[in-house]
VMD Tcl script that builds the backbone (N, CA, C; Angstrom):
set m [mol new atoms 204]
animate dup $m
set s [atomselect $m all]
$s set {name element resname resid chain x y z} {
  {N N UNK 1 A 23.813 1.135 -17.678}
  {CA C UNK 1 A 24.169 1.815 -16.457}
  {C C UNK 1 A 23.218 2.980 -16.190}
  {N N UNK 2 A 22.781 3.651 -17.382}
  {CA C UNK 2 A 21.959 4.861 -17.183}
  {C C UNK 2 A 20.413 4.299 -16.792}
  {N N UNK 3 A 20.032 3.332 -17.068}
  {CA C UNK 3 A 18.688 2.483 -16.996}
  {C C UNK 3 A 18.688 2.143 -14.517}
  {N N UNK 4 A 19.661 2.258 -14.723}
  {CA C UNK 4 A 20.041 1.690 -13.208}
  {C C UNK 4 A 19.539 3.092 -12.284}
  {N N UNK 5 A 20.252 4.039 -12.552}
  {CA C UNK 5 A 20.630 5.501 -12.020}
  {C C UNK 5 A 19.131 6.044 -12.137}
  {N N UNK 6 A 18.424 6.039 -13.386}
  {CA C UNK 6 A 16.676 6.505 -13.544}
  {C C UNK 6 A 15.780 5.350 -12.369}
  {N N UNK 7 A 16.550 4.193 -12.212}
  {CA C UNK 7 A 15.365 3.323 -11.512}
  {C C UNK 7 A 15.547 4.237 -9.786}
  {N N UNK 8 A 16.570 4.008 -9.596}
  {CA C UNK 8 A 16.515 4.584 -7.915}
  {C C UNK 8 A 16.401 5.843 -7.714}
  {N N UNK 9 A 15.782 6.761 -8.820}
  {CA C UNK 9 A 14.775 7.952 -8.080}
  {C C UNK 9 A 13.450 7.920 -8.890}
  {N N UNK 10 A 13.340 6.402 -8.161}
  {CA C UNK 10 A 11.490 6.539 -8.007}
  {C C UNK 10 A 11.066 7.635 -7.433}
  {N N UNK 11 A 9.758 8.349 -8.011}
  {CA C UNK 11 A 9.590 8.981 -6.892}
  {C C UNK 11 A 9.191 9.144 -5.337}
  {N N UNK 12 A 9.369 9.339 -4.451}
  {CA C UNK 12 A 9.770 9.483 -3.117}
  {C C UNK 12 A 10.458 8.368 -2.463}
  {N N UNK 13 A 11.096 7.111 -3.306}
  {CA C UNK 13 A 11.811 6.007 -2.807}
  {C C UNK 13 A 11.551 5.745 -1.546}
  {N N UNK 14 A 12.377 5.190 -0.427}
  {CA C UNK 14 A 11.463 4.435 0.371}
  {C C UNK 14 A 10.719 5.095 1.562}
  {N N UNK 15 A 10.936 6.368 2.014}
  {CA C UNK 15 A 9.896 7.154 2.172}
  {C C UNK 15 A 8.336 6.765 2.031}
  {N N UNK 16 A 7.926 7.444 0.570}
  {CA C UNK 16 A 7.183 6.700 0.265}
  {C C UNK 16 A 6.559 5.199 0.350}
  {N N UNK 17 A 7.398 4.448 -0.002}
  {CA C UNK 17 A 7.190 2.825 0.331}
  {C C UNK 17 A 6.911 2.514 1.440}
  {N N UNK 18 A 7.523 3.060 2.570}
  {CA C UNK 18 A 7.060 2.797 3.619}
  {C C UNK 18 A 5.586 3.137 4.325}
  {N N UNK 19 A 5.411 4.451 4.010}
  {CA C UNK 19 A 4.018 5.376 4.148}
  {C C UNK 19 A 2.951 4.540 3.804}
  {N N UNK 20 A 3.230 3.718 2.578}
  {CA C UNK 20 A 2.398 3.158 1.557}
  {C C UNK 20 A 1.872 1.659 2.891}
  {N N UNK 21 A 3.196 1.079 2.979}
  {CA C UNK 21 A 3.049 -0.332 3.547}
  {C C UNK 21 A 2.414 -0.067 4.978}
  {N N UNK 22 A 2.670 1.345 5.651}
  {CA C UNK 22 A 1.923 1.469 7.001}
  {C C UNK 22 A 0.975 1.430 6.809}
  {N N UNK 23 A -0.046 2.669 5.850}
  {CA C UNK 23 A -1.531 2.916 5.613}
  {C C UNK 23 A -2.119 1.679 5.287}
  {N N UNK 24 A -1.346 0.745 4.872}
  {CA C UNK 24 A -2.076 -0.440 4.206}
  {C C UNK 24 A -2.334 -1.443 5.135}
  {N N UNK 25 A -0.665 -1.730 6.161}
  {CA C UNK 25 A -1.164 -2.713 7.303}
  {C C UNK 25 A -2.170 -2.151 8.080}
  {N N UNK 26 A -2.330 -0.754 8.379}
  {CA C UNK 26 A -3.152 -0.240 9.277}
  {C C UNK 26 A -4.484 -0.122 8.705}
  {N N UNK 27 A -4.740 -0.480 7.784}
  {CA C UNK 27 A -6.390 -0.369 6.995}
  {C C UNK 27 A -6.658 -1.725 6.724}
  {N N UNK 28 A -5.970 -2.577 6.752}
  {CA C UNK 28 A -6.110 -4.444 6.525}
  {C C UNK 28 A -6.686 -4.765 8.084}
  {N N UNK 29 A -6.015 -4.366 9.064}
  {CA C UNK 29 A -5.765 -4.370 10.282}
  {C C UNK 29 A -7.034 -4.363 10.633}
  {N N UNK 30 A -7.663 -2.745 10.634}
  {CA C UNK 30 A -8.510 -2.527 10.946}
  {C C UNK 30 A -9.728 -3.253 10.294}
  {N N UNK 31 A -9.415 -3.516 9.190}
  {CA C UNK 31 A -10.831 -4.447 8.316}
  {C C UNK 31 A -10.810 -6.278 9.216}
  {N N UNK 32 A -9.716 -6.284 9.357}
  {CA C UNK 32 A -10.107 -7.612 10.618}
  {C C UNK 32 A -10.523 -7.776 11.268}
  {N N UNK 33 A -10.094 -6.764 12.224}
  {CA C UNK 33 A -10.474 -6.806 13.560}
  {C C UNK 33 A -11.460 -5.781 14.065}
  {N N UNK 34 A -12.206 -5.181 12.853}
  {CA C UNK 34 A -13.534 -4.932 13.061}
  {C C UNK 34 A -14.830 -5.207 13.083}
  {N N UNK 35 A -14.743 -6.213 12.587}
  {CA C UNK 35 A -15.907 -7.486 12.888}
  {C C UNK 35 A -16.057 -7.933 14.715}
  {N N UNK 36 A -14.802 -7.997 15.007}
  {CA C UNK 36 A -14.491 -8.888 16.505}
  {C C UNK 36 A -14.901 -7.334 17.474}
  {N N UNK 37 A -14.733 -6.115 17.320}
  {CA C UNK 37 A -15.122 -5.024 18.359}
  {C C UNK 37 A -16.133 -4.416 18.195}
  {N N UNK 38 A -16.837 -4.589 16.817}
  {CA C UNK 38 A -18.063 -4.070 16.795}
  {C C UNK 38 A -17.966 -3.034 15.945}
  {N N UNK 39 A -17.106 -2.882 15.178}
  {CA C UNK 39 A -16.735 -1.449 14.235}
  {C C UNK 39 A -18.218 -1.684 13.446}
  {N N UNK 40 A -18.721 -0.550 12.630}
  {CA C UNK 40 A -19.948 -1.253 11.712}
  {C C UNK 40 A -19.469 -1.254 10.544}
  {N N UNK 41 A -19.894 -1.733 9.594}
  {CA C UNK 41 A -20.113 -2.802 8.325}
  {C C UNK 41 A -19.360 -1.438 7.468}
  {N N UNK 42 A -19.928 -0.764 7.147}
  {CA C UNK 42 A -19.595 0.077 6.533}
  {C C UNK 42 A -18.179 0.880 6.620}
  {N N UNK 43 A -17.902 1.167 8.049}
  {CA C UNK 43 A -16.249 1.445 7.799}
  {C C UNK 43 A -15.512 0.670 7.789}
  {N N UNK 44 A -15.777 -0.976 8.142}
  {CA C UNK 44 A -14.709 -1.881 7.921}
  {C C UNK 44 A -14.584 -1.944 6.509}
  {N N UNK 45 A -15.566 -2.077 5.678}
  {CA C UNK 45 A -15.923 -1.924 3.692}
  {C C UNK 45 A -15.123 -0.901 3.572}
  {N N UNK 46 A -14.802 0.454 4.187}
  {CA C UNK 46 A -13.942 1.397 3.508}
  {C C UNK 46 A -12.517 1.012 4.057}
  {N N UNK 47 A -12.488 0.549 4.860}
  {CA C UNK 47 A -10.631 0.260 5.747}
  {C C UNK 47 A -10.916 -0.971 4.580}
  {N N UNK 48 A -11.420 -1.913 4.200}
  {CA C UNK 48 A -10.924 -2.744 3.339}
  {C C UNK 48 A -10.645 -2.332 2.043}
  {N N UNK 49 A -11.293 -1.268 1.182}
  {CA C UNK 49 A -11.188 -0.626 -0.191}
  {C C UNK 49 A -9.719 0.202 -0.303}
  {N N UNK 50 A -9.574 0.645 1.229}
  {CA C UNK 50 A -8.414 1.664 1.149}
  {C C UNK 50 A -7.106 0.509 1.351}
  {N N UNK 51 A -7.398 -0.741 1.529}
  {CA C UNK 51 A -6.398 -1.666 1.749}
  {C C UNK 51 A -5.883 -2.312 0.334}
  {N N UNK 52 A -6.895 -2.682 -0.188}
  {CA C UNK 52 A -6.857 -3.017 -1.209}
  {C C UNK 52 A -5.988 -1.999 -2.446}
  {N N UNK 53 A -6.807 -0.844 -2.478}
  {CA C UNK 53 A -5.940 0.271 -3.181}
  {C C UNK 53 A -4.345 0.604 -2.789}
  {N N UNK 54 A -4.298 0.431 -1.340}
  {CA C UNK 54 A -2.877 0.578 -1.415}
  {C C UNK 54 A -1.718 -0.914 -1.416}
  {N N UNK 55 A -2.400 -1.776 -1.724}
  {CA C UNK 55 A -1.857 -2.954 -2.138}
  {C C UNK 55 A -1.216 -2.972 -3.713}
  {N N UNK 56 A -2.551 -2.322 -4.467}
  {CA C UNK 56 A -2.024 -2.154 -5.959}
  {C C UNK 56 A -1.339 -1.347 -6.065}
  {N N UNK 57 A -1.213 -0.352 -4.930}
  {CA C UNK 57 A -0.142 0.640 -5.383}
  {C C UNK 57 A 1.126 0.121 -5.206}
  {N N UNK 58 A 1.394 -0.632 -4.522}
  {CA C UNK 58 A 2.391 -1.282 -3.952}
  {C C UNK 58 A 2.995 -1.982 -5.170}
  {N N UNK 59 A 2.179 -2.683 -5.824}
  {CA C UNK 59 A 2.219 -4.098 -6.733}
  {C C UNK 59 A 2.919 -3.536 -7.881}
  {N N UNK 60 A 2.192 -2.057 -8.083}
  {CA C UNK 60 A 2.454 -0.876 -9.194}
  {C C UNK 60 A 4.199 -0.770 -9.010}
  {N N UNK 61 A 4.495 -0.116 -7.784}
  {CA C UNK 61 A 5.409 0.619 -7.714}
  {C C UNK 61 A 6.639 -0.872 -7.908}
  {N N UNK 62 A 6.529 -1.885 -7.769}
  {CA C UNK 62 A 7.501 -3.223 -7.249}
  {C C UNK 62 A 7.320 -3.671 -8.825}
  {N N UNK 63 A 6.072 -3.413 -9.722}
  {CA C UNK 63 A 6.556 -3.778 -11.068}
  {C C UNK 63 A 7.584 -2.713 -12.140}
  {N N UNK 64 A 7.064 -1.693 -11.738}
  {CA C UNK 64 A 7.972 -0.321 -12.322}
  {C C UNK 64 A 9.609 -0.216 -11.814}
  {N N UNK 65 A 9.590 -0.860 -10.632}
  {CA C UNK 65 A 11.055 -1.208 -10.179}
  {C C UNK 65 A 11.501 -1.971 -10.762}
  {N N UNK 66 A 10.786 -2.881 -10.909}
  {CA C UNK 66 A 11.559 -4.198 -11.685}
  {C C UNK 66 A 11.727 -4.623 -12.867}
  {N N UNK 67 A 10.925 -3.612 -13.364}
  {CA C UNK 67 A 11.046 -3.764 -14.899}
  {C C UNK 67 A 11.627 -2.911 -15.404}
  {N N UNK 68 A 12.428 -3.388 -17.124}
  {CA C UNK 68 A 13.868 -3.590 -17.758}
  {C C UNK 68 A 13.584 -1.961 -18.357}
}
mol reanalyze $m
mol bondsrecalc $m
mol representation Tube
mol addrep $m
């Protein structure tokens, strides 16, 4: 029971999670559909690095939840 009560104050619970999943659709987003408007090479490479990073953070935070 005490294992339960420590899991749901992750820190900043879904707050956080959410923050996480915006910055991420919005940096995936932008790594798409910057090829098609002309963005250059180089900031679509950083909207994709910052996508990527907040993917693992994601992956991070959903294994630390779920595990025993």
């Amino acid at each position: 029971m005490e294992k339960e009560a420590s899991r749901s104050r992750q820190v900043g619970g879904p707050v956080v999670t959410t923050l996480l999943w915006l910055i991420f659709i919005a940096s995936a987003a932008t790594n798409s559909v910057g090829g098609f408007i002309g963005m250059d090479y180089s900031f679509r490479m950083i909207a994709g690095g910052i996508a990527v990073a907040f993917l693992v953070i994601l992956i991070v935070r959903f294994v630390a939840r779920t595990k025993d």
